[in-house]
C-alpha positions as CSV (number, residue, x, y, z in Angstrom):
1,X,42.2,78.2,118.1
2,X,41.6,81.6,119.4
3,X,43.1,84.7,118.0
4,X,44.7,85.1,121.4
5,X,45.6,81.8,121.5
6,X,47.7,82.2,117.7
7,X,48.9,85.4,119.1
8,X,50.8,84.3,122.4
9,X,52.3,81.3,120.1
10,X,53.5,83.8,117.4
11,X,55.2,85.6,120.0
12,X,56.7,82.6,122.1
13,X,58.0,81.5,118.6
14,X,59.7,84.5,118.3
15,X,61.2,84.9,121.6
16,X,62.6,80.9,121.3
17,X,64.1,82.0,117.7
18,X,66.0,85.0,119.3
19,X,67.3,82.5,122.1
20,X,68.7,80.3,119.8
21,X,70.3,83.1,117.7
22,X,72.0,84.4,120.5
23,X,73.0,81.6,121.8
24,X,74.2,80.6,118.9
25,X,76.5,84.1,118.8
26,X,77.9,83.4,122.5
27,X,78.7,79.7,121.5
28,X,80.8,80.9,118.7
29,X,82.1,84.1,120.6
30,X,83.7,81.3,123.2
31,X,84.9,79.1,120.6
32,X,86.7,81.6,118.7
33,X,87.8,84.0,121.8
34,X,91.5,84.7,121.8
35,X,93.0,82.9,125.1
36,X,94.2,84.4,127.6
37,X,97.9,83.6,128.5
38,X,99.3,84.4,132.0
39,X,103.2,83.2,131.5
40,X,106.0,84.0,129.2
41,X,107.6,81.5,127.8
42,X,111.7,81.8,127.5
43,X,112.8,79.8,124.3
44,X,115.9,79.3,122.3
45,X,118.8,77.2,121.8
46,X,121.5,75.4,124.2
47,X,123.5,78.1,125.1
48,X,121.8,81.1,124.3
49,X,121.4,82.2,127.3
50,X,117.6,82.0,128.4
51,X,119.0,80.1,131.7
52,X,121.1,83.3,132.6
53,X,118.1,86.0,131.4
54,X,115.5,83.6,133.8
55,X,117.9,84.1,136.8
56,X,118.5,87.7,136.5
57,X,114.3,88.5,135.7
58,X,113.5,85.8,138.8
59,X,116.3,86.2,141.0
60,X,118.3,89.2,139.9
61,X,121.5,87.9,139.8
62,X,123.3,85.4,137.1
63,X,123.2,81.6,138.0
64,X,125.4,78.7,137.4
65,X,123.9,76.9,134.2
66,X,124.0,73.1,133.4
67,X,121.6,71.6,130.5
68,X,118.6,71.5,131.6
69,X,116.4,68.4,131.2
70,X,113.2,70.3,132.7
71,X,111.8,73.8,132.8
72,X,112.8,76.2,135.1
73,X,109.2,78.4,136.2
74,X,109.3,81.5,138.7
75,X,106.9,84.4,139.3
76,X,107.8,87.9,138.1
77,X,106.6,91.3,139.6
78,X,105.9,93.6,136.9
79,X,104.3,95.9,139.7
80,X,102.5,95.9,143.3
81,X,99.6,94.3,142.2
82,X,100.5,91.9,139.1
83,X,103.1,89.6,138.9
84,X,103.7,86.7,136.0
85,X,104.7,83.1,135.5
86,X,108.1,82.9,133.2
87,X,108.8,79.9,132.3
88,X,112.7,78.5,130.8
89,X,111.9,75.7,128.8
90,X,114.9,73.5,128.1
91,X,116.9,74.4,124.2
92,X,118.0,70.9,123.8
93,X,115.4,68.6,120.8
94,X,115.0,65.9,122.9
95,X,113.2,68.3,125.7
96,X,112.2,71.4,124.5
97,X,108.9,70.3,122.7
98,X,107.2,68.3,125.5
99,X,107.7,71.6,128.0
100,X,106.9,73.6,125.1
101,X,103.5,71.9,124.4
102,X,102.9,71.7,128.3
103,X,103.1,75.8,128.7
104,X,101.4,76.9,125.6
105,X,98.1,76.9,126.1
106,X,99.2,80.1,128.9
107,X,101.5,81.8,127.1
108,X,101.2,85.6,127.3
109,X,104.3,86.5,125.6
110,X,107.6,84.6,123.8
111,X,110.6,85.2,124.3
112,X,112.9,83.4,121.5
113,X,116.5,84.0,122.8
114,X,119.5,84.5,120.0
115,X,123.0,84.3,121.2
116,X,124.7,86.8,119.2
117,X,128.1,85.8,119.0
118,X,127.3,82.4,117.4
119,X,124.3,83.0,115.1
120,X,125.6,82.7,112.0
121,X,126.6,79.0,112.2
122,X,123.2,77.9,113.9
123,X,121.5,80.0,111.6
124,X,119.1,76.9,110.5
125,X,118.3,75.5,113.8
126,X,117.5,79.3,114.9
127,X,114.8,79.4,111.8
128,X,114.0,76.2,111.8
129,X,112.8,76.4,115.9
130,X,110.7,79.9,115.0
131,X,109.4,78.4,112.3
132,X,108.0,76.1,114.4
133,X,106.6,78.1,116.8
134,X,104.9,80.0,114.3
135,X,103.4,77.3,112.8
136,X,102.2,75.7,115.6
137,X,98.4,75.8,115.8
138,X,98.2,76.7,119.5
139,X,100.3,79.5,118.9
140,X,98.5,80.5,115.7
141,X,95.0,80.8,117.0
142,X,96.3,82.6,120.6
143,X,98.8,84.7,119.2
144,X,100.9,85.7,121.6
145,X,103.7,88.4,121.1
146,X,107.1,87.4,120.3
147,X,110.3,88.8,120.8
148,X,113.5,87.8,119.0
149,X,116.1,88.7,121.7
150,X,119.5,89.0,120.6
151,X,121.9,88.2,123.7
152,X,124.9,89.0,124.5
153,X,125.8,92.3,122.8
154,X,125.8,95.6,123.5
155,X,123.1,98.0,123.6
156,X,122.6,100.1,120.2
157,X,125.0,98.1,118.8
158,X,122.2,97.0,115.4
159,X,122.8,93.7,115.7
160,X,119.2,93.0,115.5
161,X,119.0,94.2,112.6
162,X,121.6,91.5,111.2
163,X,119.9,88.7,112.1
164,X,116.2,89.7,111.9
165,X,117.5,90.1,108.2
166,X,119.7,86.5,108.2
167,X,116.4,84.7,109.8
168,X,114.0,86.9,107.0
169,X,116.5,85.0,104.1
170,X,116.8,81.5,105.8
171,X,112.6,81.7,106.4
172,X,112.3,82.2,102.2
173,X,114.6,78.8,101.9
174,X,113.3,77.2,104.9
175,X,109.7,77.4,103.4
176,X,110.1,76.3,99.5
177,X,112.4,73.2,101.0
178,X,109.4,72.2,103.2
179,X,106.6,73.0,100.8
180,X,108.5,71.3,98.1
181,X,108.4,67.7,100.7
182,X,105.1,68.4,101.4
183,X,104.4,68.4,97.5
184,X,106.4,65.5,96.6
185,X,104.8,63.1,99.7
186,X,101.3,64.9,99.2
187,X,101.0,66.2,102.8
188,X,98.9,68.4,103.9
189,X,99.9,72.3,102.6
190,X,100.4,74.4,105.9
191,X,99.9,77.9,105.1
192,X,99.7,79.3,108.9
193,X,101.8,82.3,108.1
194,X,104.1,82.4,105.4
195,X,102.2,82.8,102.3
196,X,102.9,82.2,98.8
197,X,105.9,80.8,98.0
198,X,108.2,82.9,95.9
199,X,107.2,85.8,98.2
200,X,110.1,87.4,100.3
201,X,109.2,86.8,103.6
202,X,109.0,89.6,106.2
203,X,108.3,89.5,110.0
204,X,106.2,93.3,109.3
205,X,103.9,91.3,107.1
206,X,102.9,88.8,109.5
207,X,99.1,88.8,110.1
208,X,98.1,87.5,113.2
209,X,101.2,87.1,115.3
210,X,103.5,90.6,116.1
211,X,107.3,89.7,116.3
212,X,109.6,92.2,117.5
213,X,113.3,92.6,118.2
214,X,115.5,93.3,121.1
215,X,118.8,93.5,122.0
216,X,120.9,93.6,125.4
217,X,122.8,91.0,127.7
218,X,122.2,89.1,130.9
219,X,125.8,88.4,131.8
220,X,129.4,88.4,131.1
221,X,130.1,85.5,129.2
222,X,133.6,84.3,130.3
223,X,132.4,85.0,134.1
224,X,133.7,82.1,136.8
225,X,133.1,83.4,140.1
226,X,129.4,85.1,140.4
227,X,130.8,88.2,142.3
228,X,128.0,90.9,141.8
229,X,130.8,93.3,140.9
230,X,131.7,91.6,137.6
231,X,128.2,91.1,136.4
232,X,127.3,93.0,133.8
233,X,123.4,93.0,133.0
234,X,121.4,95.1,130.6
235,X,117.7,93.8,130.2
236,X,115.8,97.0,130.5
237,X,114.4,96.8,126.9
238,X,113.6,92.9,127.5
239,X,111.6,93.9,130.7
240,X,109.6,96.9,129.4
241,X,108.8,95.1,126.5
242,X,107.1,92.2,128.7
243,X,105.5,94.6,130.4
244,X,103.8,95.8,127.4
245,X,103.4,92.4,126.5
């Protein structure tokens, strides 16, 4: 073979070597690429008051409420030129993870919704369903934003604060109880976001996933007849922060 010949094969060798690196880059680029979500995703118990929050972002006025057995989806202008899907997936545990599961893949943003007047006694459920969430692998590798909003109180009124702190403590318990089954049937150890146990568990610490908290209120609560006059609303913190979102 001609030195030419050995020349134009060294260099064809070399050109097929840097195709396959790079190709090899852009294949894992795509399979590691965060997703991008184009709904936000209203969560939360029966009764918390996503249904009401839905109507007023959607429709701008409260709507009558029954348990809802499906989601409810509508398109929200954040501006002239961009609008998003929200999506109210149904708070009761026979429902909520099926929609859930159907709408994560294109979640922007979360919206977990607290009712503030009641959190104390459904404390567990309330940890329990973010823990979920958190720990879901969809949500783990996309990491969308999340805000905690606490319904139903008034503005500057620090009730965030309370229970960002009361779901902090019930998390640290939450954990070791599950851990502790998983130890004990020898299940798999899921370590998505919580860490060591034994560690005190803080939102701030989280290292993937940013959770935030909000307060306000879509309605009154003991409202009958939806005259626009009664209606008190004050979601201004809940929209600014999805358009940030």
């Amino acid at each position: 073979m001609s030195l030419r010949n050995e020349y134009e094969l060294d260099w064809l060798s070399i050109i097929i070597a840097v195709t396959v690196i790079l190709a090899s880059i852009g294949l894992i680029w795509f399979l590691k690429r965060k997703p991008k979500g184009k709904s936000i995703l209203l969560v939360g118990l029966p009764g918390s008051g996503k249904t009401q929050i839905f109507g007023q972002l959607i429709h701008k006025k409260p709507v009558l409420t029954v348990t809802s057995v499906k989601e409810n989806v509508g398109s929200l202008a954040l501006d002239e030129k961009k609008r998003l899907t929200v999506v109210d997936i149904p708070g009761h545990i026979r429902f909520r993870q099926e929609f859930f599961d159907a709408h994560k893949r294109v979640a922007k943003a979360i919206v977990f919704v607290v009712d503030s007047t009641t959190y104390t006694r459904n404390l567990k459920d309330i940890t329990e369903y973010i823990y979920d969430i958190l720990t879901d692998d969809q949500i783990a590798t996309a990491s969308p934003r999340i805000l905690v909003f606490c319904n139903k109180c008034d503005k500057g009124s620090r009730v965030k604060d309370a229970v960002k702190n009361a779901i902090e403590k019930e998390m640290e318990f939450l954990y070791v109880s599950k851990q502790n089954r998983m130890n004990s049937s020898g299940s798999a150890n899921n370590n998505t976001f919580l860490g060591k146990i034994g560690n005190k568990f803080s939102f701030s610490d989280l290292a993937k996933i940013e959770v935030d908290f909000a307060e306000g209120f879509a309605t009154n609560e003991n409202i009958t007849v939806y005259d626009q006059s009664e209606v008190r609303c004050d979601l201004d913190v809940l929209h600014q922060w999805i358009v940030k979102a």
